[in-house]
MOPAC internal coordinates of N, CA, C and O (Angstrom, degrees):
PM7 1SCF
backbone

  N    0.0000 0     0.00 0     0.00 0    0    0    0
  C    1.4582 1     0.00 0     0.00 0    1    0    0
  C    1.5264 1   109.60 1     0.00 0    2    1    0
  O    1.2310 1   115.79 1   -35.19 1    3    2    1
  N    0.8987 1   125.61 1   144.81 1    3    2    1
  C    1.4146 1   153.25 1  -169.65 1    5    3    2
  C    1.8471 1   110.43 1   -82.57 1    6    5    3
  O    1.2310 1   101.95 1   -40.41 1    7    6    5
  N    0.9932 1   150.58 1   139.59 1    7    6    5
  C    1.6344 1   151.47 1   178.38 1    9    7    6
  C    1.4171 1    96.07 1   -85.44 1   10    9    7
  O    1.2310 1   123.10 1  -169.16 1   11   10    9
  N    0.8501 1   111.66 1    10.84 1   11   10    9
  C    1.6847 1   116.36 1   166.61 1   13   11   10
  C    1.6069 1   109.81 1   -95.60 1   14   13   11
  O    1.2310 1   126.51 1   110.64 1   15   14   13
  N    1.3418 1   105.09 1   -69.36 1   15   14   13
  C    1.4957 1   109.84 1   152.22 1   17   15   14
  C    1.5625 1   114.32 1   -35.86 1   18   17   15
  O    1.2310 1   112.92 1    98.15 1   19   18   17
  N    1.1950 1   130.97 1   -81.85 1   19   18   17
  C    1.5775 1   138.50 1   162.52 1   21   19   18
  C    1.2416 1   106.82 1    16.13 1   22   21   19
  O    1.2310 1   122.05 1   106.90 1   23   22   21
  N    1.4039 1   113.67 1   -73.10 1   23   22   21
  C    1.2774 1   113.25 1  -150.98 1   25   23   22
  C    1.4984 1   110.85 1  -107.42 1   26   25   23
  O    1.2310 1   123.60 1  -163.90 1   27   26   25
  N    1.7185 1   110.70 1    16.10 1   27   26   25
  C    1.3744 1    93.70 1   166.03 1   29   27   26
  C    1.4240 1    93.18 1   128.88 1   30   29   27
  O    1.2310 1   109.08 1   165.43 1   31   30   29
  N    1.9939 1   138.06 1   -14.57 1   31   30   29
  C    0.9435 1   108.14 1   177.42 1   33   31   30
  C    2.0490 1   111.86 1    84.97 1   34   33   31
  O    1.2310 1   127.06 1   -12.24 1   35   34   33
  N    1.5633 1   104.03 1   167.76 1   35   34   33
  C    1.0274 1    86.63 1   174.88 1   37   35   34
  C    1.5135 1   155.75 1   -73.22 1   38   37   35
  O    1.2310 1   125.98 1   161.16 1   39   38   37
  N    1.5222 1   106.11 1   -18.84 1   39   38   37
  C    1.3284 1   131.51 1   168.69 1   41   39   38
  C    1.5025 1   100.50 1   -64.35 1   42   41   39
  O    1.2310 1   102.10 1   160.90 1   43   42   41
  N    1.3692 1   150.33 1   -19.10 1   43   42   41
  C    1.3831 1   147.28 1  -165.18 1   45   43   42
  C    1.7652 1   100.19 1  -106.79 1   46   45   43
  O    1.2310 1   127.06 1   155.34 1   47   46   45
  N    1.4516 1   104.03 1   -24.66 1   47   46   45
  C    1.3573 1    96.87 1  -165.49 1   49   47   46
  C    2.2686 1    87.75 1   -88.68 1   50   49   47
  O    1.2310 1   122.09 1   125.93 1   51   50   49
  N    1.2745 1   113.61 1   -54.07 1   51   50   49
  C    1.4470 1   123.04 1  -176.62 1   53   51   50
  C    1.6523 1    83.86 1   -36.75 1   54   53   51
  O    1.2310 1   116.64 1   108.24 1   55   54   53
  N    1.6554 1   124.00 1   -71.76 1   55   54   53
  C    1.5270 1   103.74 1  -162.25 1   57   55   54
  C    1.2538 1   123.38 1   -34.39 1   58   57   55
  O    1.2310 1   128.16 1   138.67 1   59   58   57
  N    1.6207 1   101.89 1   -41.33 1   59   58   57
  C    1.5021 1   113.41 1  -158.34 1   61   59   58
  C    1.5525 1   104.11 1   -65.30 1   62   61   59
  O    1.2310 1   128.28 1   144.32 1   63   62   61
  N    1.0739 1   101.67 1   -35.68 1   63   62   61
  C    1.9538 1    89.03 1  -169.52 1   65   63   62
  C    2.0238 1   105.35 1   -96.57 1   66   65   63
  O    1.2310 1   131.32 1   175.00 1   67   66   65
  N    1.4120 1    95.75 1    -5.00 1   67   66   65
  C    1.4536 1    87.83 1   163.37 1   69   67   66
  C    1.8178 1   110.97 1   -79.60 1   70   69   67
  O    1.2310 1   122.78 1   132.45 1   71   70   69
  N    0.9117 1   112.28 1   -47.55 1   71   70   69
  C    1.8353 1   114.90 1   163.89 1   73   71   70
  C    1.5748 1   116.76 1   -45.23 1   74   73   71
  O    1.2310 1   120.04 1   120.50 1   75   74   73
  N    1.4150 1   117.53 1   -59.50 1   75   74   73
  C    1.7512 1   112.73 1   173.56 1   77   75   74
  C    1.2214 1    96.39 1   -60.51 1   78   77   75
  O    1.2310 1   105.71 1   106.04 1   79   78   77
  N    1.8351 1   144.10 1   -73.96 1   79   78   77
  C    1.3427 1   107.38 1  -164.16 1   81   79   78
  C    0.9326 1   130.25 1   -47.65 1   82   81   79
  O    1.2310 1   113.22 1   130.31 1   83   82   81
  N    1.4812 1   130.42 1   -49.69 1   83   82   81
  C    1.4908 1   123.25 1   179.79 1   85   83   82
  C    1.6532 1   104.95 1   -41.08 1   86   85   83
  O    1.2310 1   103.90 1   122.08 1   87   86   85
  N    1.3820 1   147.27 1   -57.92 1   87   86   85
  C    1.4577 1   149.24 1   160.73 1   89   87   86
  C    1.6224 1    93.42 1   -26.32 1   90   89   87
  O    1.2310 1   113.84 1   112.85 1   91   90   89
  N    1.2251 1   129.27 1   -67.15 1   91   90   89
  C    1.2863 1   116.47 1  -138.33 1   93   91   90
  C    1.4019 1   110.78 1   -86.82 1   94   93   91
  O    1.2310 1   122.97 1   154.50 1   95   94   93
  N    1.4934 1   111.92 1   -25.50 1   95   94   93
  C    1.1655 1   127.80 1   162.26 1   97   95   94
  C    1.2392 1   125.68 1   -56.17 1   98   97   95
  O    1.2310 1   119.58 1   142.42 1   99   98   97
  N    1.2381 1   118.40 1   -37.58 1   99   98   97
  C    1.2956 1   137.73 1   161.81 1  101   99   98
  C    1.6551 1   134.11 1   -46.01 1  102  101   99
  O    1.2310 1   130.61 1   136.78 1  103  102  101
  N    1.4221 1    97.13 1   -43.22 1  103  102  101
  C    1.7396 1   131.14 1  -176.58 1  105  103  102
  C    1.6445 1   109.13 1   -70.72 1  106  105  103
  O    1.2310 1   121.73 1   -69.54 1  107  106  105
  N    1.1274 1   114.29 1   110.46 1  107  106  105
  C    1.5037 1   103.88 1  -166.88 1  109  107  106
  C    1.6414 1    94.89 1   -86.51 1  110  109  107
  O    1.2310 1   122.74 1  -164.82 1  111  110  109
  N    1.0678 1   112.36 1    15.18 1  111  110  109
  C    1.2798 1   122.89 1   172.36 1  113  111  110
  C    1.6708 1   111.18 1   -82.71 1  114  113  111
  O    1.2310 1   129.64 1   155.00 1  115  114  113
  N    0.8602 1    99.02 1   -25.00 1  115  114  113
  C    1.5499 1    99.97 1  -172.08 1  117  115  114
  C    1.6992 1   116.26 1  -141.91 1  118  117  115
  O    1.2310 1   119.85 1   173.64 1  119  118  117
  N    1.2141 1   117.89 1    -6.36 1  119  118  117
  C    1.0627 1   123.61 1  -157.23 1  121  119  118
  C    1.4674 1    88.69 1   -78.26 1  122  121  119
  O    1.2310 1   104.53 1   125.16 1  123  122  121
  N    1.2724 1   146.17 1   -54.84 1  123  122  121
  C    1.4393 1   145.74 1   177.58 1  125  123  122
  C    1.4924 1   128.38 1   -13.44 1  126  125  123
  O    1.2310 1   127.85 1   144.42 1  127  126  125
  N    1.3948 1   102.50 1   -35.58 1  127  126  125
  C    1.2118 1   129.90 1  -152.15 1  129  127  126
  C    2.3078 1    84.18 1   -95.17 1  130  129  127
  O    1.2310 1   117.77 1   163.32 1  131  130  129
  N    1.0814 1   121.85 1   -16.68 1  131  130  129
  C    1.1962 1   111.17 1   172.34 1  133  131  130
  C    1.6014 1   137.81 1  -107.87 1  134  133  131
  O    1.2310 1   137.93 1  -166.42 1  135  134  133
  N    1.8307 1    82.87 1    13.58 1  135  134  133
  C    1.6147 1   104.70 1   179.05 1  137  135  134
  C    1.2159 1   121.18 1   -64.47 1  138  137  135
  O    1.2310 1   129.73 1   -55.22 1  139  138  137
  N    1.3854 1    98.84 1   124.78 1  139  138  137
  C    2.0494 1    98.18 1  -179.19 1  141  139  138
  C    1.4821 1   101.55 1    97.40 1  142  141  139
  O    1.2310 1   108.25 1   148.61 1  143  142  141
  N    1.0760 1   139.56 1   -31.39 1  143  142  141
  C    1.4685 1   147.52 1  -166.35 1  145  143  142
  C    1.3523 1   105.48 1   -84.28 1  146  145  143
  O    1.2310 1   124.02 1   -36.49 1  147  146  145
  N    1.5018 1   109.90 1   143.51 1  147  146  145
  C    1.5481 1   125.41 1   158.42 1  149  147  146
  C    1.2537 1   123.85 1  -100.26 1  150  149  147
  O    1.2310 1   127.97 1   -81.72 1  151  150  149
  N    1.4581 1   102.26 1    98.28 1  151  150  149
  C    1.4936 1   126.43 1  -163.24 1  153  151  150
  C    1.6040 1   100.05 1   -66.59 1  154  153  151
  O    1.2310 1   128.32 1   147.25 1  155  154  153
  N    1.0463 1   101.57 1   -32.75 1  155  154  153
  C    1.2560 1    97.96 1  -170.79 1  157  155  154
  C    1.8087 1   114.82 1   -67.64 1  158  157  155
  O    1.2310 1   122.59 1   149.19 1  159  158  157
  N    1.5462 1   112.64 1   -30.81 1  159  158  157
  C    1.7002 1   122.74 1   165.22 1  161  159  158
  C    1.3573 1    99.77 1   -71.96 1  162  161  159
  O    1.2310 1   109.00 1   151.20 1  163  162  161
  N    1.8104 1   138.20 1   -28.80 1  163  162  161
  C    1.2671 1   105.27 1  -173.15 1  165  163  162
  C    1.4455 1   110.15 1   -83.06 1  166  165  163
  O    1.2310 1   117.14 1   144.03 1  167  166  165
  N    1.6998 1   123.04 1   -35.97 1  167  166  165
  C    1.2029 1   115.56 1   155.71 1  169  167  166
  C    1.7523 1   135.40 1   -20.97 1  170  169  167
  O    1.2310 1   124.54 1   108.65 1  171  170  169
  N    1.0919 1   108.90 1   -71.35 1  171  170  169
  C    1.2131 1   124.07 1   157.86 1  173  171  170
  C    1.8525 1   130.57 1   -37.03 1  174  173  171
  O    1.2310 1   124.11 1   143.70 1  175  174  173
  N    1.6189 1   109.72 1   -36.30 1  175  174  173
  C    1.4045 1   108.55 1  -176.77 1  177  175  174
  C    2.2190 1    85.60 1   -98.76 1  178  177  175
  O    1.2310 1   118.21 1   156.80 1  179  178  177
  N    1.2784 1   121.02 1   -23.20 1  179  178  177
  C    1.5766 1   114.85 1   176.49 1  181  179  178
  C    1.4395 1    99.22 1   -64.07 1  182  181  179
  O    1.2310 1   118.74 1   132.61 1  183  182  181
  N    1.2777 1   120.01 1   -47.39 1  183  182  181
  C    1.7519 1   120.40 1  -176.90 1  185  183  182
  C    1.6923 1   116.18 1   -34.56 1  186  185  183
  O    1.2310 1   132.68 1   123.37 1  187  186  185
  N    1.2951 1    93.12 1   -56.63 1  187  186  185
  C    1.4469 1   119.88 1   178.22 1  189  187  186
  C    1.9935 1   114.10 1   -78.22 1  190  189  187
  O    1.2310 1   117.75 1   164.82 1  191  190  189
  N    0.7474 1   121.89 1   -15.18 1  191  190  189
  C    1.2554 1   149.48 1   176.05 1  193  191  190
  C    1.9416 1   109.91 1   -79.31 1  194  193  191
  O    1.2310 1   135.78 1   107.19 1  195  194  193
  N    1.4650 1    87.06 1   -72.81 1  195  194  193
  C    1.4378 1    95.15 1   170.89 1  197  195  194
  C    1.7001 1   121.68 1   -73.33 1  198  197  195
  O    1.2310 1   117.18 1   149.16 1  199  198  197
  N    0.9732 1   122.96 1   -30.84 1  199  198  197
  C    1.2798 1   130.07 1   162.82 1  201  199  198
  C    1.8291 1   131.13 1   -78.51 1  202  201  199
  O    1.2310 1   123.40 1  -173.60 1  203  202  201
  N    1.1811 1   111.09 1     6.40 1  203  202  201
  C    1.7384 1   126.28 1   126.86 1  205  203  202
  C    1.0283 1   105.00 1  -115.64 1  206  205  203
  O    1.2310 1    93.64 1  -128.22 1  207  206  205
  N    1.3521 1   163.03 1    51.78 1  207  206  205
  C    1.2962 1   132.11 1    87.97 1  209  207  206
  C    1.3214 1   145.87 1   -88.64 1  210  209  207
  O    1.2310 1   129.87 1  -162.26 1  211  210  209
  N    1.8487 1    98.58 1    17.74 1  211  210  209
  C    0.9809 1   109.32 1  -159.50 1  213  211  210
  C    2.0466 1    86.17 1  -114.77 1  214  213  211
  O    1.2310 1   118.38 1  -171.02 1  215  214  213
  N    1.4362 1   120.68 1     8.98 1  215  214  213
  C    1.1726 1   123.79 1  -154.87 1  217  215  214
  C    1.4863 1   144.15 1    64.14 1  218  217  215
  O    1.2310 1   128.61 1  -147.83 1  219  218  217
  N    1.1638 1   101.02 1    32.17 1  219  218  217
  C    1.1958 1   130.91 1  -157.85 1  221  219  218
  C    1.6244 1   109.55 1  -100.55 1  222  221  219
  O    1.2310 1   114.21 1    33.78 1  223  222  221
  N    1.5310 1   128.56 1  -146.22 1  223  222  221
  C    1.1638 1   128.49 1   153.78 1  225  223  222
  C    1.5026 1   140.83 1   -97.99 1  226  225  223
  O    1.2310 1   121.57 1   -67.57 1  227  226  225
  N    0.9547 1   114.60 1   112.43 1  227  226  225
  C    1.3285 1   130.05 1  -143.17 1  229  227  226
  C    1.9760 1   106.37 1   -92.29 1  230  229  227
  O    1.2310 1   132.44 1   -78.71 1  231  230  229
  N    2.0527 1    93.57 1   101.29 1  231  230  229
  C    1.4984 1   105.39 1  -157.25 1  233  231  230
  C    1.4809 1    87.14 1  -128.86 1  234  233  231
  O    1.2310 1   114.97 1   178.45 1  235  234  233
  N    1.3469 1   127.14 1    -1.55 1  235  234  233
  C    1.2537 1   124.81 1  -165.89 1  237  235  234
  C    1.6819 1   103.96 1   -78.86 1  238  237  235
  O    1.2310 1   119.87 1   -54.01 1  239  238  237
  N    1.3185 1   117.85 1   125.99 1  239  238  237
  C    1.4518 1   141.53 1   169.85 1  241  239  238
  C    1.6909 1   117.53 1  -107.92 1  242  241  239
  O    1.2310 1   129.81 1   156.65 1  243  242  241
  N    1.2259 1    98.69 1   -23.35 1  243  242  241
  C    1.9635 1    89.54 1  -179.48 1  245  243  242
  C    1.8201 1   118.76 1   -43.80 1  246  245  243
  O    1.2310 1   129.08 1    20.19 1  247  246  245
  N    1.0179 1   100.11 1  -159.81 1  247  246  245
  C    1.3249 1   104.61 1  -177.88 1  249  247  246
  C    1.4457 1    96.80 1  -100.51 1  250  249  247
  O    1.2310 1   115.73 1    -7.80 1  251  250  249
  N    1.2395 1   125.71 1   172.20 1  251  250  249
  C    1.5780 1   131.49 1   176.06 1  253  251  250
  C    1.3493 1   114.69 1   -91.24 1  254  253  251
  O    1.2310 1   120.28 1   -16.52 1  255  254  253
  N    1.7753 1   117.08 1   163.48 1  255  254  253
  C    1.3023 1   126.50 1  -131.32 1  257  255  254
  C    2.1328 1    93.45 1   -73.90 1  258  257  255
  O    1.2310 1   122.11 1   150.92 1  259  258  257
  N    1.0008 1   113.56 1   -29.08 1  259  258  257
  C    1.5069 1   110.77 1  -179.90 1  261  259  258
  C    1.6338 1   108.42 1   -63.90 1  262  261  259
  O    1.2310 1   124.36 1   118.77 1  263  262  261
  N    1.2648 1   109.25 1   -61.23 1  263  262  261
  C    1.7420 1    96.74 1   173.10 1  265  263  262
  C    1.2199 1   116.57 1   -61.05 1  266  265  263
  O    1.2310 1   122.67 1   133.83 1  267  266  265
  N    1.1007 1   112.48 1   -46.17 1  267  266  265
  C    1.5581 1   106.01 1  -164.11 1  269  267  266
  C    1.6771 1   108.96 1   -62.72 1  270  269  267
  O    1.2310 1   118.82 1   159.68 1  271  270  269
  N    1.4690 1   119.85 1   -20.32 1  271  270  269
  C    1.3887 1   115.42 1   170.87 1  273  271  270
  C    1.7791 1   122.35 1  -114.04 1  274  273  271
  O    1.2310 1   135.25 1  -139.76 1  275  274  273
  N    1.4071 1    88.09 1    40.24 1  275  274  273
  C    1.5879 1   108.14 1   171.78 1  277  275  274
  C    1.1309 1   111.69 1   -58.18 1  278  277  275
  O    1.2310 1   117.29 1   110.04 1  279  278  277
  N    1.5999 1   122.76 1   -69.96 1  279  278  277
  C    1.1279 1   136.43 1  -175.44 1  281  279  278
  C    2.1307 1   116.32 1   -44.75 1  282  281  279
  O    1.2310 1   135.60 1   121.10 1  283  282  281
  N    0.9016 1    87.41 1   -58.90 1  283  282  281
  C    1.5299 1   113.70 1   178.10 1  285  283  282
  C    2.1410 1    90.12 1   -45.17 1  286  285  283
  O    1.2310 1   124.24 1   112.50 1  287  286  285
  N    1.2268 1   109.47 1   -67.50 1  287  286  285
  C    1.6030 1    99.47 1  -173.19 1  289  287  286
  C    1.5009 1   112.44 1   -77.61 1  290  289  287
  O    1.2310 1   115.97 1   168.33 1  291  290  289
  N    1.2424 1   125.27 1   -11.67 1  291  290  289
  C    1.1802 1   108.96 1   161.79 1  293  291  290
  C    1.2260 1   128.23 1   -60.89 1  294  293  291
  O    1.2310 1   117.27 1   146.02 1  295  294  293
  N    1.5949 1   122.79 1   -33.98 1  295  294  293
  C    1.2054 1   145.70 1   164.11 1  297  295  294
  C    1.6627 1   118.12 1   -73.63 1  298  297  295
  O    1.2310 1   129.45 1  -178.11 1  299  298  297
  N    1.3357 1    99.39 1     1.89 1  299  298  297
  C    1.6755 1   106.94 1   152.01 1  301  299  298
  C    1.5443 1   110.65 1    87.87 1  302  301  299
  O    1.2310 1   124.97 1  -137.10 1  303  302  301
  N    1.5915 1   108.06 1    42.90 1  303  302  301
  C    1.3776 1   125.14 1   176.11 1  305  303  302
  C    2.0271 1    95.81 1   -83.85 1  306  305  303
  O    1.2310 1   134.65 1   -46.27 1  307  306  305
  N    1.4646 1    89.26 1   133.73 1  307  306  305
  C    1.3405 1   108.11 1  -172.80 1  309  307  306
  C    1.4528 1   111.29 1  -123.79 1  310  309  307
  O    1.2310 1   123.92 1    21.06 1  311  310  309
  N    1.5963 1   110.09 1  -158.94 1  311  310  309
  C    1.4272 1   113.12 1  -170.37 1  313  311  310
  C    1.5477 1    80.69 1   -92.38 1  314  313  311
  O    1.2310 1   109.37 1   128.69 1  315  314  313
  N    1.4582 1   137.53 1   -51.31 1  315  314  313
  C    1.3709 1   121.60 1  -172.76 1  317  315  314
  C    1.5895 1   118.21 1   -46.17 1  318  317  315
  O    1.2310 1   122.88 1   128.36 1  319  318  317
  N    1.6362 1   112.09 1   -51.64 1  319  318  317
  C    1.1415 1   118.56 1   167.62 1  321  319  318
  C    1.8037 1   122.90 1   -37.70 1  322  321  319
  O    1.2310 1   124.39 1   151.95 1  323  322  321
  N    1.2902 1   109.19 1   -28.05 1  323  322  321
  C    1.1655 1    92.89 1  -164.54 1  325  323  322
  C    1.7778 1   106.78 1  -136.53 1  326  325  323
  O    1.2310 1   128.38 1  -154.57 1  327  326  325
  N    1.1933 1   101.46 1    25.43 1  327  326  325
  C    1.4928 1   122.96 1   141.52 1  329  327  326
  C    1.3431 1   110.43 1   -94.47 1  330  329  327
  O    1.2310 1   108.68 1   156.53 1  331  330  329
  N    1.6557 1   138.78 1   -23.47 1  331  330  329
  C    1.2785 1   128.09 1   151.25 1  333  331  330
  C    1.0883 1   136.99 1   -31.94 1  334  333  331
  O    1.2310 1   129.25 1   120.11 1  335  334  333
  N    1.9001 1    99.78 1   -59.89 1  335  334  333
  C    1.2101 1   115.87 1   171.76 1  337  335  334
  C    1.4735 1   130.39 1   -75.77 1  338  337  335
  O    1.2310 1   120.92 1  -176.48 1  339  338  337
  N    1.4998 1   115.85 1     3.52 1  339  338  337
  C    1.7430 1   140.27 1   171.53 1  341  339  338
  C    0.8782 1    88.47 1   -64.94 1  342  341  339
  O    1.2310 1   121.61 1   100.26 1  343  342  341
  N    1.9657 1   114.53 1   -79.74 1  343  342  341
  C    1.3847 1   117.71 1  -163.26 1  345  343  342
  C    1.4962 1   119.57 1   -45.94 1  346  345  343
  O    1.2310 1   117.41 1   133.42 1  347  346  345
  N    1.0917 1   122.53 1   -46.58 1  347  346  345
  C    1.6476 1   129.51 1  -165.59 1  349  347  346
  C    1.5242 1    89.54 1   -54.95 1  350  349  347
  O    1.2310 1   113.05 1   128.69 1  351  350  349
  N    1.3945 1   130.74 1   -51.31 1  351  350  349
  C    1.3801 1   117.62 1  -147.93 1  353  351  350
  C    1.5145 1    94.22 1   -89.58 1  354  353  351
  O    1.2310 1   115.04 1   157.92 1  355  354  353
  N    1.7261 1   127.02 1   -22.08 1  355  354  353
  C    1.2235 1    91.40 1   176.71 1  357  355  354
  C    1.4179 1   122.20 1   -75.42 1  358  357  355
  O    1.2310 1   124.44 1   147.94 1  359  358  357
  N    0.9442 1   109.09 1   -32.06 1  359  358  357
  C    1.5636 1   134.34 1  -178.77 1  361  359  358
  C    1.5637 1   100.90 1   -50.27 1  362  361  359
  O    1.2310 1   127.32 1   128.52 1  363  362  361
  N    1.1863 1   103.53 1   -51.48 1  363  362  361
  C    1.7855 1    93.29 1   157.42 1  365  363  362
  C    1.5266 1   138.44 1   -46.44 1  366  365  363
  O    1.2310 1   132.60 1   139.94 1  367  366  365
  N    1.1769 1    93.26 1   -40.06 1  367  366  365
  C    1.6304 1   107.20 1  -164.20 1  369  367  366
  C    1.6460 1    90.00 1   -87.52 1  370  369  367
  O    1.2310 1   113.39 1   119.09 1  371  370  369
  N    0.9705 1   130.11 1   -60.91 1  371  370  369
  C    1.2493 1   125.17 1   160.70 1  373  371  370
  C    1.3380 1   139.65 1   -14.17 1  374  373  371
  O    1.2310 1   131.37 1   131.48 1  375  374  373
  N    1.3314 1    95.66 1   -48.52 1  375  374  373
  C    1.8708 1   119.45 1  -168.92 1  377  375  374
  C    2.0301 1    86.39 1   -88.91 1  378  377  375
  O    1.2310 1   121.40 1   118.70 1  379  378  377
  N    1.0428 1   114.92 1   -61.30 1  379  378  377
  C    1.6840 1   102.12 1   167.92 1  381  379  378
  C    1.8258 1   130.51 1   -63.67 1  382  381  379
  O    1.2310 1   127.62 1  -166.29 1  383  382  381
  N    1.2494 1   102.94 1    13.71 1  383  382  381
  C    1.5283 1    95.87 1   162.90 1  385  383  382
  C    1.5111 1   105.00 1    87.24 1  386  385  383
  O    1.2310 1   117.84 1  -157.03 1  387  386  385
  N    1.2690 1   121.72 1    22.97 1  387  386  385
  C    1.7482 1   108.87 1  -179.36 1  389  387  386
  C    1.3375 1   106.56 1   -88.89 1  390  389  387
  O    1.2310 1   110.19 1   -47.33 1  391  390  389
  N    1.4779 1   136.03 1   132.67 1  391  390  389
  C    1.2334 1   151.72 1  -164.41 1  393  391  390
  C    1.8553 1    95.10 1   -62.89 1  394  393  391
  O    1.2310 1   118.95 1   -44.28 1  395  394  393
  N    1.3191 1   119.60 1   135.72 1  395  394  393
  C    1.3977 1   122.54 1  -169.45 1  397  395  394
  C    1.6322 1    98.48 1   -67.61 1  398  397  395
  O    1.2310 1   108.32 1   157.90 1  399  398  397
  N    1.1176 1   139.43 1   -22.10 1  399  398  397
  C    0.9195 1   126.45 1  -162.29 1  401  399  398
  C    1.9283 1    90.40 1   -91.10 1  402  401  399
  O    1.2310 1   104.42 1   116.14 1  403  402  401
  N    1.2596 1   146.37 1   -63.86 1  403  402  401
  C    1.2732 1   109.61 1   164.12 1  405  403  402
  C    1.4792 1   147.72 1   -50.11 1  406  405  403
  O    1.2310 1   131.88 1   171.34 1  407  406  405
  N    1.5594 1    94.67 1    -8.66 1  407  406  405
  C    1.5416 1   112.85 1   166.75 1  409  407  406
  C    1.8404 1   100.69 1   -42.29 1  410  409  407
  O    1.2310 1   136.92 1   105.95 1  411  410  409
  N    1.4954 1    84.83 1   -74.05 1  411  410  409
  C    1.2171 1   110.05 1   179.25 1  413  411  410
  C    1.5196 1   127.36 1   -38.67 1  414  413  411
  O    1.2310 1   126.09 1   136.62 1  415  414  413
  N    1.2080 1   105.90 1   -43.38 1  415  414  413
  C    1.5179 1   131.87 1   170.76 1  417  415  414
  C    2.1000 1   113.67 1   -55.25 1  418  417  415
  O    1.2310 1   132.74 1   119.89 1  419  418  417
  N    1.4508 1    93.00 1   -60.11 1  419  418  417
  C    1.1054 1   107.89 1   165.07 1  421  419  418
  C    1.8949 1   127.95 1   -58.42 1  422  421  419
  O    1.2310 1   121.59 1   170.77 1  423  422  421
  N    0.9459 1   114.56 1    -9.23 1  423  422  421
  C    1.8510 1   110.80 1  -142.45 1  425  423  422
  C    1.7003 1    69.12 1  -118.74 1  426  425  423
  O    1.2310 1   120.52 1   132.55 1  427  426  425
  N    1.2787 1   116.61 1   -47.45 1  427  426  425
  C    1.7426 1   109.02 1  -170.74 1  429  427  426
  C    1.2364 1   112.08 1   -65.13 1  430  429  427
  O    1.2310 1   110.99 1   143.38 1  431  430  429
  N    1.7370 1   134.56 1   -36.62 1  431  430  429
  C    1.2963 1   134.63 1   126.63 1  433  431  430
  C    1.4179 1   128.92 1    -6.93 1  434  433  431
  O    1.2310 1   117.84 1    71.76 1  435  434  433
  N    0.6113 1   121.71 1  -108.24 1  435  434  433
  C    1.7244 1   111.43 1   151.75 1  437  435  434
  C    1.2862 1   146.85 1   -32.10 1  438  437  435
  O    1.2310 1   126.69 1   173.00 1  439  438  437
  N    1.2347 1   104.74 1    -7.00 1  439  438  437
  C    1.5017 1   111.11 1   157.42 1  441  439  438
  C    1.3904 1   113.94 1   -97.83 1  442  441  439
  O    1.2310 1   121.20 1   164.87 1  443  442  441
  N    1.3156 1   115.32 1   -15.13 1  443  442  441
  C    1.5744 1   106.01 1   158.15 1  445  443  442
  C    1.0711 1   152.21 1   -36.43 1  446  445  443
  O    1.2310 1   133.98 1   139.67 1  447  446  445
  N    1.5630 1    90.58 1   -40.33 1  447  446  445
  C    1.8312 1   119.61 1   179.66 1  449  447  446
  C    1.5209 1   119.17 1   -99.89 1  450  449  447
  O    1.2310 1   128.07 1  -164.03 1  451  450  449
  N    1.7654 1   102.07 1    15.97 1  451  450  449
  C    1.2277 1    88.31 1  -165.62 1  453  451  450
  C    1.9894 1   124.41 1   -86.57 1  454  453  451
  O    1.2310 1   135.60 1   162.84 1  455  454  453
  N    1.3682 1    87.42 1   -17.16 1  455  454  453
  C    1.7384 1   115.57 1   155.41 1  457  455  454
  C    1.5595 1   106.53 1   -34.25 1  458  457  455
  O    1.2310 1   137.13 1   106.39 1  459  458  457
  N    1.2886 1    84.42 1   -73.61 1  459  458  457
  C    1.9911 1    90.67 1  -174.94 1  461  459  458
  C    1.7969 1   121.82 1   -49.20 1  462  461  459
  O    1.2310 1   129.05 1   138.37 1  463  462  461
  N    1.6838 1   100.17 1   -41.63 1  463  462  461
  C    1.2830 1   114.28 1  -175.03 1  465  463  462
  C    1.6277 1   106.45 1   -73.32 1  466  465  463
  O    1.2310 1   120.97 1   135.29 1  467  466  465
  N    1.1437 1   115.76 1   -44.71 1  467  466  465
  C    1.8902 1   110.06 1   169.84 1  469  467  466
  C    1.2265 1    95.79 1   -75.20 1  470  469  467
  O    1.2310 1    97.44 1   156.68 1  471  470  469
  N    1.2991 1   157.75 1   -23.32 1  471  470  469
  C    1.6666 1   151.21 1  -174.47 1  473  471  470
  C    1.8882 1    99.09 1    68.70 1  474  473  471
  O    1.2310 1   126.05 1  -128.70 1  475  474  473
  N    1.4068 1   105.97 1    51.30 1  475  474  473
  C    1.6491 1   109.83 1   171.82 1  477  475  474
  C    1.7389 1    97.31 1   -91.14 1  478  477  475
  O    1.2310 1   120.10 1   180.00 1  479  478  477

């Protein structure tokens, strides 16, 4: 089975990032960074995003994690910035009951890309 499967598949993963935005949206720390944007399409292309990298089924077409978070560092997304956005999602996954060890599973996933997402 796949950590895509793991955690619930796609309906578990859609909750999940409907719960962190509301957090992130929230964060005047970060919330800036989603002005003008339809959160609701980036949700939707992360669904698909996170669900091949999560081993899952692989429907994702966006652009990759450096363009797609161009905008965001031009506007001066940093390493603080985006240890913000760490916390929010674990704190998510957390607050829904995911066993720490896919916490864990998950969070190293995402720290993969995080090169690309600051553009180091």
């Amino acid at each position: 089975m796949s950590l895509h499967t793991d955690l619930g598949g796609d309906e578990a993963v859609g909750m999940a990032l409907d719960r962190f935005y509301e957090k992130v949206l929230a964060d005047s720390r970060v919330s800036p960074y989603f002005d003008g944007l339809n959160v609701d399409r980036i949700k939707a292309r992360q669904k698909d995003f996170l669900a091949m990298a999560f081993g899952g089924p692989n429907r994702y077409n966006g652009r990759n994690l450096h363009a797609a978070h161009e905008r965001a560092r031009q506007q001066g997304l940093d390493e603080e910035g985006y240890d913000v956005f760490m916390s929010h999602f674990r704190d998510t996954l957390e607050e829904l009951g995911v066993p720490e060890t896919k916490i864990e599973e998950v969070m190293a996933i995402a720290h993969t890309g995080k090169e690309d997402v600051l553009g180091h």
